[in-house]
Structure formats: structure tokens, C-alpha cells
C-alpha positions, 0 to 999 in steps of 0.5 A: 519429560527428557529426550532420548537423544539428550537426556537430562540436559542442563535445563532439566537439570535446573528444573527437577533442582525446583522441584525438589523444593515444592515437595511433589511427586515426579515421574520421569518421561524418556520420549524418543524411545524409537531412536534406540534399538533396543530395551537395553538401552532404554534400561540403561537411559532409564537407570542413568535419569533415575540416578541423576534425578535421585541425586537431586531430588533425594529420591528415585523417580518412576521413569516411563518410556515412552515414544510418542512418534509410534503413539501417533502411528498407532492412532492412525491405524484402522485395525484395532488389535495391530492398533493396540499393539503398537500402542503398547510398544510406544509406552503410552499406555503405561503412562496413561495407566500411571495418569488415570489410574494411579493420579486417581481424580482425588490425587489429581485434585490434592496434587492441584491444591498442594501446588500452590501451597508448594510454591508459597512454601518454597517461596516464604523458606527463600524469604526466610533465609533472606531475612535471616541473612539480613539479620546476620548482616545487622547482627554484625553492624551492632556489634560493630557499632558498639565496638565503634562507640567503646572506642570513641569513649575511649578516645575521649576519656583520654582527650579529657584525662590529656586536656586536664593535665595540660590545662593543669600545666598551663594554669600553672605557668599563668599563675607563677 
């Protein structure tokens, strides 16, 4: 749900950026669709969350605009067809068709039981690229350890080669 007066703050933002990991379906909501003054604007608010959210998630979301300040106002009038009408304007019944009808109860269920699934996913492919870093990290203080070793062998090689030339030196100086 995003607001006419400040759509797809930051925070919003951040929010679809997790979702993309979970693999879910998501629906776009503009509220506050009464502060604008006309359709070509919720058009153009709707086309500018539709492209923002596509470039984060990979995919274009259905938007529903919405005005839950008429929704309200239509609640509370007696007359059914002025009633009905101003129901329509606030874009609740798109949304209600999009919840009940479209997320049919088995979706509705499904999409419940995947959610879970969704975060363990996301959550085991975090773990995952961690220990794989972690690997990387090991990977690289073997390789530096034997590198370490093959030049302490090095080192003492020439000690050895240096102790028995100096040895041999001094055996001999003792021996004349």
C-alpha cells in the first residue's frame, strides 16, 4: 500500500526490495486516490508505481487505486444505489473482487503455506551465500598458509645449507 501524497517512499522501497526474494505475488495499492483530481493522474501515479516496482521486483505488479476516505463515506450512506456508487468510485470493489474472487480460498490458503516456505528460502539463500563467503575467506588463508610454509622451508634449507658451510669453516680452522 503506497499513498497518493507520497508514493513509494524509501521505506516502500526497501519493503518490495524483500519481496522480491520471497517469490509472492504482489498487488500494488494507491490510497488516497481523492486528493487527486482526476483519472489522469491516478493513470500517471499508477503507471510511476507499476514502473518503480518493476524494476524491483522483475515484474509489473497489478496496481488498484483506491480511496478508503469515499469507502467510508459510502459505508455510512442509507441509500443503496448512491451507496454503491460511491463504492465504486473509492476503488474498494476492484479490490475486494481482486481479494475474494481472484485469491480464491485455495490461493488464499496456498499463498499462506508458501509464505513460510518463502522466508525459510530466503532466509537458507542469506545463510548460503554467507558460508560461501566464509569459504572463499578459508580458501584464501590455506592458500596463504602454504604459501607461509613454503617459504619457512625455504628459510630453512638455506639456514641448514648456510650452518653447514660455516660449520665446515669453522671445523676446519679448529683442526689446522
Amino acid at each position: 500500500m503506497t499513498s497518493a501524497d507520497r508514493p513509494f517512499t524509501e521505506s516502500e522501497r526497501a519493503f518490495i526490495e524483500r519481496l522480491r526474494g520471497w517469490g509472492k505475488p504482489v498487488v500494488a495499492v494507491l490510497n488516497k486516490t481523492d486528493l487527486l483530481t482526476g483519472q489522469e493522474q491516478i493513470d500517471t501515479l499508477s503507471a510511476f508505481i507499476r514502473d518503480n516496482a518493476r524494476m524491483l521486483l522483475g515484474f509489473e505488479p497489478q496496481v488498484i487505486a483506491v480511496s478508503a476516505r469515499l469507502a467510508m463515506q459510502a459505508l455510512e450512506i442509507q441509500n443503496k444505489a448512491t451507496r454503491e456508487q460511491l463504492d465504486g468510485l473509492s476503488g474498494f470493489a476492484a479490490l475486494r473482487t481482486y481479494v475474494f474472487e481472484t485469491l480464491d480460498e485455495t490461493s488464499r490458503l496456498r499463498l499462506k503455506l508458501e509464505n513460510p516456505l518463502g522466508i525459510a528460502q530466503s532466509v537458507l539463500g542469506r545463510f548460503r551465500d554467507a558460508v560461501s563467503a566464509r569459504e572463499n575467506v578459508l580458501a584464501q588463508d590455506a592458500e596463504t598458509e602454504a604459501a607461509l610454509e613454503r617459504q619457512v622451508a625455504a628459510f630453512r634449507e638455506d639456514i641448514l645449507r648456510d650452518f653447514g658451510a660455516r660449520s665446515a669453516s669453522v671445523d676446519t680452522r679448529f683442526s689446522r
